[in-house]
Backbone bond lengths (Angstrom), bond angles and torsions (degrees), N, CA, C in turn:
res aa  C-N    CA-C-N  psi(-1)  N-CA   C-N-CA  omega(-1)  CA-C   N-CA-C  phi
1 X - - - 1.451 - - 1.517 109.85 -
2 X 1.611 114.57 156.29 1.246 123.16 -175.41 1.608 120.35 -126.19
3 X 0.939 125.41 134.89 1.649 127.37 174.28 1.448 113.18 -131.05
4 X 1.599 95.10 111.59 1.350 93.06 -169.23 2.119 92.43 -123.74
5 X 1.136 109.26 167.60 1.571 143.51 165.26 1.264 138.79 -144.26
6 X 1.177 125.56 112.80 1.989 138.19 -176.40 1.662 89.39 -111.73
7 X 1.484 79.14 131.57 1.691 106.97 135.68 1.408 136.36 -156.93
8 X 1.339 92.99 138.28 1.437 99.53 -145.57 2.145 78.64 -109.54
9 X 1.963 100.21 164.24 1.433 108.02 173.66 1.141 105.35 -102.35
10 X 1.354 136.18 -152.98 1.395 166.16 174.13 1.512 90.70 -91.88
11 X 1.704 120.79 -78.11 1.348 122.22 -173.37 1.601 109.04 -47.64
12 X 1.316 137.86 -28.64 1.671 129.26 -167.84 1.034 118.40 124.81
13 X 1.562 114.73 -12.87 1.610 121.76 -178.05 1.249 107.07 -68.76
14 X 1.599 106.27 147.05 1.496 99.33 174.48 1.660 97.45 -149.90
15 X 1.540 91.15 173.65 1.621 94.05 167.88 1.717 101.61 -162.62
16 X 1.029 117.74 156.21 1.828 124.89 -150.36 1.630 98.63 -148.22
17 X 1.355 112.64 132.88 1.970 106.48 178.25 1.184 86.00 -143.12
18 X 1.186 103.60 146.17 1.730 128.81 177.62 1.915 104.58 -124.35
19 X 1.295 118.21 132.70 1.218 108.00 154.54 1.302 113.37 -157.09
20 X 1.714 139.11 130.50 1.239 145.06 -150.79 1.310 102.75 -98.24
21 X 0.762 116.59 -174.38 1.746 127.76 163.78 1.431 137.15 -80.38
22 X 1.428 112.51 -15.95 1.660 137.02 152.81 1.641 110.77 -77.07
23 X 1.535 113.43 -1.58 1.280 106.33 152.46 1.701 102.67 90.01
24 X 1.280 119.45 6.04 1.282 117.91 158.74 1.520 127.61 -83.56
25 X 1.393 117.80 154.94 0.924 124.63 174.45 1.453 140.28 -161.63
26 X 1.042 111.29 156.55 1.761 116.81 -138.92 1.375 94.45 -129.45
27 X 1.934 127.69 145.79 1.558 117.03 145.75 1.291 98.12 -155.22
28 X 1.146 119.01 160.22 1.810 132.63 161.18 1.053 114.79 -92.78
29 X 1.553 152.53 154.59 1.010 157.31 147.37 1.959 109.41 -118.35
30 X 1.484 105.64 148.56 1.757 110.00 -176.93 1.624 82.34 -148.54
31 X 1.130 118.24 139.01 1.086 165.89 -179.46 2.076 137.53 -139.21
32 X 1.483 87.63 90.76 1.650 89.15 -168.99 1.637 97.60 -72.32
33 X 1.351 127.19 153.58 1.415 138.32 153.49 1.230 125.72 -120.40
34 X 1.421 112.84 -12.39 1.502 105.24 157.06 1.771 93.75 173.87
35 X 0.913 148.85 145.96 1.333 176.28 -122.70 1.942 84.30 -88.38
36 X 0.631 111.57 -67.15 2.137 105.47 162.56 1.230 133.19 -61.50
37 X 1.687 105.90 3.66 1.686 86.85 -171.95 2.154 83.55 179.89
38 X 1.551 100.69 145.45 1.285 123.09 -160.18 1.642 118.27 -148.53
39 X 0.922 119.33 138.20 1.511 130.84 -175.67 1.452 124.18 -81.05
40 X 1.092 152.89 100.55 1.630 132.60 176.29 1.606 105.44 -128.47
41 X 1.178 100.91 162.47 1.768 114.16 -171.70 2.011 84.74 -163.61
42 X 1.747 79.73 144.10 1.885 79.03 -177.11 2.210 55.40 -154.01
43 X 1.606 86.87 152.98 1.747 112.80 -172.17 1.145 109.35 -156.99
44 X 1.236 139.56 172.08 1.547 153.88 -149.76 1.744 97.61 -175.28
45 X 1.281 109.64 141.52 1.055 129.58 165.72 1.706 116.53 -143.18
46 X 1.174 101.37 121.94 2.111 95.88 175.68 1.399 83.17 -148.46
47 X 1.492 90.43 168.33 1.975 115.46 171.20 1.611 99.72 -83.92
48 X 1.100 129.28 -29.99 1.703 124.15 167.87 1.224 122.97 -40.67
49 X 1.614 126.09 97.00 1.715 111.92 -177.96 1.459 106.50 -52.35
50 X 1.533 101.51 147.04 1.517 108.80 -175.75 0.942 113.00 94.02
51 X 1.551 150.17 -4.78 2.042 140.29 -132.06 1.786 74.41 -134.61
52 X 1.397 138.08 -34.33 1.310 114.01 -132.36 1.843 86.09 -107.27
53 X 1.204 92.94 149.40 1.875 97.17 -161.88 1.469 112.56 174.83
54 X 1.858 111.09 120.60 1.258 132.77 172.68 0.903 102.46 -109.52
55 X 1.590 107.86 163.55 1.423 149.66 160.93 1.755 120.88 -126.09
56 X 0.752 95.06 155.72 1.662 124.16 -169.83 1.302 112.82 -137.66
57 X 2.217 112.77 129.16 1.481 106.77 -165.49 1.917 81.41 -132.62
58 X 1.013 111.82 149.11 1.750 118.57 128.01 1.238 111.89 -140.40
59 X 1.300 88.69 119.70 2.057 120.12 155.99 1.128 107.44 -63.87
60 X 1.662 102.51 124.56 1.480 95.96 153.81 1.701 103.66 -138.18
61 X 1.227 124.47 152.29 1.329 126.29 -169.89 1.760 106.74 -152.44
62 X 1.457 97.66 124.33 1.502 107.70 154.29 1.487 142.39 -81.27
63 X 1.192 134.91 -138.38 1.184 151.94 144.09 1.719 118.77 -55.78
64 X 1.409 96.39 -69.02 2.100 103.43 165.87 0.997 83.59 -118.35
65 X 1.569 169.71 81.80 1.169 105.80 116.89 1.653 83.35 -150.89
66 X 1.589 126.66 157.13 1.373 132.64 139.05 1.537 155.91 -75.17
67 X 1.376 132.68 162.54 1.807 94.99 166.12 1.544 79.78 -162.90
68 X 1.518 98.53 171.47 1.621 104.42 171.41 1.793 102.56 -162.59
69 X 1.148 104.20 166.39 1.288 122.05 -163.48 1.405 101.11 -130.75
70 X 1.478 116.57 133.31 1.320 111.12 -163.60 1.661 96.61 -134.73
71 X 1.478 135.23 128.38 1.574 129.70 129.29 1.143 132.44 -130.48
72 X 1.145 120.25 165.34 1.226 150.02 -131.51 1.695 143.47 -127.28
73 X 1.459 128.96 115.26 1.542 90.36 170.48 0.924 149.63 -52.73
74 X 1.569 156.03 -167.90 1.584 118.50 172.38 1.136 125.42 99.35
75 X 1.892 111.00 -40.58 0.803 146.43 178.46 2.286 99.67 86.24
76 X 1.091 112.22 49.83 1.709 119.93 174.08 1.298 94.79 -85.20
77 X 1.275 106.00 150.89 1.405 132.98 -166.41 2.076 83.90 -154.44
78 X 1.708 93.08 135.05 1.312 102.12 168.94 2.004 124.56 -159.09
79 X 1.264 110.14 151.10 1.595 89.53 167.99 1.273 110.90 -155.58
80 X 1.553 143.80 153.64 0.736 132.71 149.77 1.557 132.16 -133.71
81 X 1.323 140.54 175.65 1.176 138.20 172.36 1.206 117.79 -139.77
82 X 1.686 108.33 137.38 1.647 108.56 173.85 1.839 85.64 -128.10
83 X 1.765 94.13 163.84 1.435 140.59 -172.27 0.908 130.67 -117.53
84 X 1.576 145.73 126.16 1.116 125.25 171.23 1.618 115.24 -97.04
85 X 1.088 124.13 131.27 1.718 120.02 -147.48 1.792 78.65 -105.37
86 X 1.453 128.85 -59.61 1.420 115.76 -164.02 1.732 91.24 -132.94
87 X 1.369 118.61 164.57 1.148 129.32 165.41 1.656 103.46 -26.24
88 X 1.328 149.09 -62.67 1.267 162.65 136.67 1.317 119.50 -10.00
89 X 1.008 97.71 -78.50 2.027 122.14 -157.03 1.780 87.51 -81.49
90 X 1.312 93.22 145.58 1.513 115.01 159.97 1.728 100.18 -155.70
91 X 1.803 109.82 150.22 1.195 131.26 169.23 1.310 114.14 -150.59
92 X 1.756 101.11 153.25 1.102 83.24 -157.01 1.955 83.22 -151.94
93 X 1.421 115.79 -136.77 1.310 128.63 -170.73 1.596 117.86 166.36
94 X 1.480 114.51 169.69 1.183 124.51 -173.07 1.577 115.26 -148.57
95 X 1.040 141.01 -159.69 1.441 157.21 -155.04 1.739 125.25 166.59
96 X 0.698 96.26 151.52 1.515 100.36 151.29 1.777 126.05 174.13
97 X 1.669 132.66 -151.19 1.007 122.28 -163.34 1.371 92.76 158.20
98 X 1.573 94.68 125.29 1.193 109.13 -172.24 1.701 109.92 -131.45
99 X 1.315 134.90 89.45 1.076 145.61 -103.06 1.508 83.38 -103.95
100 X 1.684 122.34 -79.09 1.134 116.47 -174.55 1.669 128.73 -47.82
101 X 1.144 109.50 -19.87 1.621 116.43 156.97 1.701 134.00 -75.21
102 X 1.463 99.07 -39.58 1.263 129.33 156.06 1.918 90.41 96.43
103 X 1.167 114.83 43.36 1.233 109.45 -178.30 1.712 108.03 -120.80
104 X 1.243 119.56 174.51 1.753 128.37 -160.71 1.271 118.51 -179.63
105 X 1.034 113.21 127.70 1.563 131.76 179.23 1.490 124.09 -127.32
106 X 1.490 115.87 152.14 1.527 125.28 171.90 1.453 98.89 -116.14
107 X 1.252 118.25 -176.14 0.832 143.34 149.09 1.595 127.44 176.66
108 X 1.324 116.35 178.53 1.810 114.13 -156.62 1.948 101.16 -132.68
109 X 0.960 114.62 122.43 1.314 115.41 -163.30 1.981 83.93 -128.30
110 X 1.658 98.67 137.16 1.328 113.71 170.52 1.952 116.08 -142.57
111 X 1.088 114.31 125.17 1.756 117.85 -171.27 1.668 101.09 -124.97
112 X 1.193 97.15 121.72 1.875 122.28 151.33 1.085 140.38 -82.22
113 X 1.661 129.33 93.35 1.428 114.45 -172.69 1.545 114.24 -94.45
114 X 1.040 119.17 111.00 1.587 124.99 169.07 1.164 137.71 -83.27
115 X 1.894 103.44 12.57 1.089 107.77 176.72 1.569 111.24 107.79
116 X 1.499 113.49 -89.41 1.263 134.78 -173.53 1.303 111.94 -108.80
117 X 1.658 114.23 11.54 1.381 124.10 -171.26 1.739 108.94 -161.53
118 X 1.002 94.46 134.99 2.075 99.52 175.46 1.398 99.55 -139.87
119 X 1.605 106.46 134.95 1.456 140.32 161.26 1.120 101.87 -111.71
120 X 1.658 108.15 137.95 1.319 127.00 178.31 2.243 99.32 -129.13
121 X 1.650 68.75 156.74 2.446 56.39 172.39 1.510 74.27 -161.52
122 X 1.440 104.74 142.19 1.669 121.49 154.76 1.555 120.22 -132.83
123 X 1.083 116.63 176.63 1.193 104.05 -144.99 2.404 90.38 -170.19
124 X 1.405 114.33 112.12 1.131 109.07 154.46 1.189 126.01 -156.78
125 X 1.645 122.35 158.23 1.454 122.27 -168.61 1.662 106.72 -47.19
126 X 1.223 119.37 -27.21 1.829 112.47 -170.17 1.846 92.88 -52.08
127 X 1.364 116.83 -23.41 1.700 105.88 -164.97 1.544 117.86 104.15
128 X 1.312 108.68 20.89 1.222 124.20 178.84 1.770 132.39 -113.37
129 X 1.249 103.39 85.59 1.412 113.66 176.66 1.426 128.08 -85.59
130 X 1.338 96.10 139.71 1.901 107.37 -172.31 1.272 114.43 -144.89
131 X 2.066 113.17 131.16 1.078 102.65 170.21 1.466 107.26 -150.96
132 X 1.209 127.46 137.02 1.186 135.97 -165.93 1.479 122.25 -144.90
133 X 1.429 126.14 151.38 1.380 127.85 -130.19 1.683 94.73 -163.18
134 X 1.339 124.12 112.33 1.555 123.49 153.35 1.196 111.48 -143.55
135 X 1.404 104.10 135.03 1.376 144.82 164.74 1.642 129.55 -94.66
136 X 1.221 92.56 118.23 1.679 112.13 177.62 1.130 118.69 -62.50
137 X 1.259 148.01 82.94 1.781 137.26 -175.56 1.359 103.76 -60.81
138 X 1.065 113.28 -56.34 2.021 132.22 172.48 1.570 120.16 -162.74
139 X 1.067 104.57 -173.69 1.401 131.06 -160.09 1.507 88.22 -37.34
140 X 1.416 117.58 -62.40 1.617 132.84 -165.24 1.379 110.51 -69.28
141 X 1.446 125.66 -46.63 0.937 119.41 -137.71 2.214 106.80 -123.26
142 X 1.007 105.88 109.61 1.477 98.41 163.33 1.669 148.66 -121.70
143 X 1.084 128.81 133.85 1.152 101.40 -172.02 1.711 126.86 -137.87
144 X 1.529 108.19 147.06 1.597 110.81 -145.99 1.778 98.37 -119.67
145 X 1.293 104.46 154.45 1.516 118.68 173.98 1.517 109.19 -172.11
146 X 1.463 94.05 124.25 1.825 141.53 -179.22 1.222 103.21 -81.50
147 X 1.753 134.08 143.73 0.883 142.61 112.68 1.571 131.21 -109.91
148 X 1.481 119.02 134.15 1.505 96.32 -177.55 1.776 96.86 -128.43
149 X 1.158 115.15 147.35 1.541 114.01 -175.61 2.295 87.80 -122.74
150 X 1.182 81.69 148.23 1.639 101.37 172.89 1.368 96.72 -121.44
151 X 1.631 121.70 114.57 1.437 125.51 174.56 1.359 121.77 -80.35
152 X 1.644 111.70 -21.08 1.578 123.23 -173.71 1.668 87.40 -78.83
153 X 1.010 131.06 -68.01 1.294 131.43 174.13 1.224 162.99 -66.50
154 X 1.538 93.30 -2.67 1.232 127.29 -174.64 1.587 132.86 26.71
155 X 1.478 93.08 68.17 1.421 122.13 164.55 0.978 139.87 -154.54
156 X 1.592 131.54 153.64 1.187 135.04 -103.40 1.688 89.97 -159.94
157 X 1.694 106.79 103.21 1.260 93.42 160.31 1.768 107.83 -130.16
158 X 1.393 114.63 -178.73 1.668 130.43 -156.03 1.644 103.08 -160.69
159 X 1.876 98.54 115.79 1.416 96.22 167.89 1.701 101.44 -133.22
160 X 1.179 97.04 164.80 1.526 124.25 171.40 1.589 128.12 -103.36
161 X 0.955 107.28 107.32 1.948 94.50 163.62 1.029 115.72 -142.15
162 X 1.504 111.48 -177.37 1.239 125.36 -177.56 1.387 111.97 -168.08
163 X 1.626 103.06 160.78 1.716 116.77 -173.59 1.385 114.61 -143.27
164 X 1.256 107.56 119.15 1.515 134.67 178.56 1.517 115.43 -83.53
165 X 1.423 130.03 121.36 1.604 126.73 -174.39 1.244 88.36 -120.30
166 X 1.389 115.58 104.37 1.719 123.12 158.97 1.479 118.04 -85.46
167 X 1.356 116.88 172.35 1.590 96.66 174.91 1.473 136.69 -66.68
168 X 1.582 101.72 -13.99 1.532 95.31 -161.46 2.037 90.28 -145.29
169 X 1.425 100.99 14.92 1.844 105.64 -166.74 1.761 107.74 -152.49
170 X 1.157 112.47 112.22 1.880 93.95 172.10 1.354 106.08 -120.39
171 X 1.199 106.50 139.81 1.717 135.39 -175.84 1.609 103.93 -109.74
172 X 1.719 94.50 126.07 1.269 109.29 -174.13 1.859 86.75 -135.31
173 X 1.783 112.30 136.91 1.261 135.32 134.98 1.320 152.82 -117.63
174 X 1.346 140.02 149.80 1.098 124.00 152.51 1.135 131.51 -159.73
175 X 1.983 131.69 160.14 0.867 109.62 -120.69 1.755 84.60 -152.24
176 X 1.113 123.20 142.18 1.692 127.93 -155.54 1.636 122.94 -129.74
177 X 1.173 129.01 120.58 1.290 114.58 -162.57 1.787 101.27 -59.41
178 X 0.707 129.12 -20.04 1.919 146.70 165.47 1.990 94.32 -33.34
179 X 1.098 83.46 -40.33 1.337 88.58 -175.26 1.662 124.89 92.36
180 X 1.276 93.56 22.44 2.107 110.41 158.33 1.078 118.34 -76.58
181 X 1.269 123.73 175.06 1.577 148.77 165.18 1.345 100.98 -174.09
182 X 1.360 91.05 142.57 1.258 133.53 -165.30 1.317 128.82 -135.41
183 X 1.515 131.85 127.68 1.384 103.77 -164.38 1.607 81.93 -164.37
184 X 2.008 101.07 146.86 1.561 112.59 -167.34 2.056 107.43 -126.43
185 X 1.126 97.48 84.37 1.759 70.61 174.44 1.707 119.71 -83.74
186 X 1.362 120.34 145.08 1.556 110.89 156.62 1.732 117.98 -135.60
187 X 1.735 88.91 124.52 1.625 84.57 -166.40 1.593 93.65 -117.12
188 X 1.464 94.97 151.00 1.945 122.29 178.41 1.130 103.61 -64.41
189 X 0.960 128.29 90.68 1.556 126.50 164.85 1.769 113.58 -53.90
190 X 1.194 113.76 -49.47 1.314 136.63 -110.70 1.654 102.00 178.83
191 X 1.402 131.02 131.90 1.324 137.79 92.74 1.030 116.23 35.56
192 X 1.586 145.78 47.66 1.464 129.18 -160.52 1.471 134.96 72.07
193 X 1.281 95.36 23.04 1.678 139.32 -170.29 1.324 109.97 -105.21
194 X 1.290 149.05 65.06 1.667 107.34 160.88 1.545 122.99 -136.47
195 X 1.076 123.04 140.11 1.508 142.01 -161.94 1.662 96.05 -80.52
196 X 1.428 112.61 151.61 1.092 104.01 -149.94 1.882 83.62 -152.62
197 X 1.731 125.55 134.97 1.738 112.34 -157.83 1.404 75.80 -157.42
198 X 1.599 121.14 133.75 1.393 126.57 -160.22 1.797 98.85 -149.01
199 X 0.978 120.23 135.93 1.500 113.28 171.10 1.483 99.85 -145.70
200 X 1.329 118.76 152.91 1.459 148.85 152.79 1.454 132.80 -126.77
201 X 1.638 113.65 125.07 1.704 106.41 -166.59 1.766 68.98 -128.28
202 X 1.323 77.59 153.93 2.145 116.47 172.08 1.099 98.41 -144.50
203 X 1.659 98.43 75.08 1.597 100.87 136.87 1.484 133.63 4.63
204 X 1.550 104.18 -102.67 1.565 115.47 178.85 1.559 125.41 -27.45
205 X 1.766 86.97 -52.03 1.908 92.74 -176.98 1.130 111.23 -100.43
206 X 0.979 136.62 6.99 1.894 147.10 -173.79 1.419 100.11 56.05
207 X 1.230 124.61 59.58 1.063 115.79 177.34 1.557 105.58 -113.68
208 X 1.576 121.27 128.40 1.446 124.34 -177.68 1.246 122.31 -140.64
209 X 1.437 107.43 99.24 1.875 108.88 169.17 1.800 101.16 -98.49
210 X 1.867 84.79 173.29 1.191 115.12 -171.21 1.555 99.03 -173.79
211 X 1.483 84.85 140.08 2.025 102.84 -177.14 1.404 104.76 -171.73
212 X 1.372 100.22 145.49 2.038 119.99 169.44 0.913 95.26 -127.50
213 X 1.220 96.12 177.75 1.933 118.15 -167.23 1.499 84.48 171.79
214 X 1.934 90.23 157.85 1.416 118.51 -176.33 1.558 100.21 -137.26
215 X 1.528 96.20 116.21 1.717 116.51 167.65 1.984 114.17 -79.03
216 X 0.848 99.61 124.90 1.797 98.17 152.86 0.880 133.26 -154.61
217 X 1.070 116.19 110.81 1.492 137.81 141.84 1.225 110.72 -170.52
218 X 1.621 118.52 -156.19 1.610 110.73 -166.53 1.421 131.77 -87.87
């Protein structure tokens, strides 16, 4: 079982707590400070050594461009920044440092908007490549495809999806050279109503869930 509480302001602030019945517990906090710059903390708490774990954000945002500042339990320290180079093009980058491990990474992140289409590509020394691509057919209909390569490890995975906007139901899938599928319906019941029917099959390991649930309110 779950017990959760939000509250959200007028200004945007919010804060969200989760806690189950094994006695864990979870919350977000957002915090505006001024129209350039914003507060976040997302935390974990369990009796499991190891489970209990914060984070620390500041946003800051211009005209083109973003950045944020990140720490950590663990003792992580992080930051990054993106740019907008042309109406289109943005680039950008990251960092980090992970102290009690003694480990650190960069990496270089670049996104294309075409309008009716976005390419993304990333790229970092850990050996981790990413590139991803969605296309708008229309109003209803879109469709997306992932590749991510691991260079330390040398492997190579590729997914597919897509999202259907019906009038009163939207259908979301996707589908992984791993050999998953995945698939989301949510239909309007109602006014602040909607039923919600989710499945996942794994192939490889025969592994197969399935679950609904009903949201309400707005």
């Amino acid at each position: 079982y779950e017990f959760g509480a939000n509250l959200v302001t007028n200004e945007g602030n919010l804060a969200l707590g989760r806690v189950t019945s094994d006695g864990r517990l979870t919350g977000r906090v957002k915090y505006d400070l001024s129209s350039m710059a914003s507060l976040k903390s997302q935390f974990q708490m369990a009796s499991e050594e190891g489970m209990s774990q914060g984070m620390f954000d500041l946003d800051l945002k211009g005209g083109d461009w973003n950045a944020q500042l990140k720490a950590g339990t663990s003792q992580f320290y992080g930051a990054n920044y993106f740019q907008s180079v042309t109406p289109k093009l943005s680039m950008g980058g990251e960092i980090f440092y992970l102290a009690e491990q003694g480990r650190s990474g960069v990496g270089f992140a670049a996104r294309y908007d075409g309008g009716d289409s976005i390419s993304t590509a990333q790229v970092a020394n850990t050996g981790l490549v990413s590139l991803s691509y969605l296309q708008r057919v229309n109003e209803k209909v879109s469709l997306a495809s992932e590749f991510m390569y691991n260079l330390n490890a040398r492997e190579a995975n590729a997914s597919f999806g897509y999202d259907y906007v019906l009038r009163q139901c939207r259908l979301r899938g996707r589908v992984d050279t791993d050999g998953k599928i995945a698939a989301l319906l949510e239909e309007r019941v109602n006014v602040g109503v909607t039923f919600l029917l989710s499945a996942e099959v794994d192939y490889p390991k025969k592994d197969y869930k399935f679950g609904f649930g009903l949201t309400v309110g707005e």
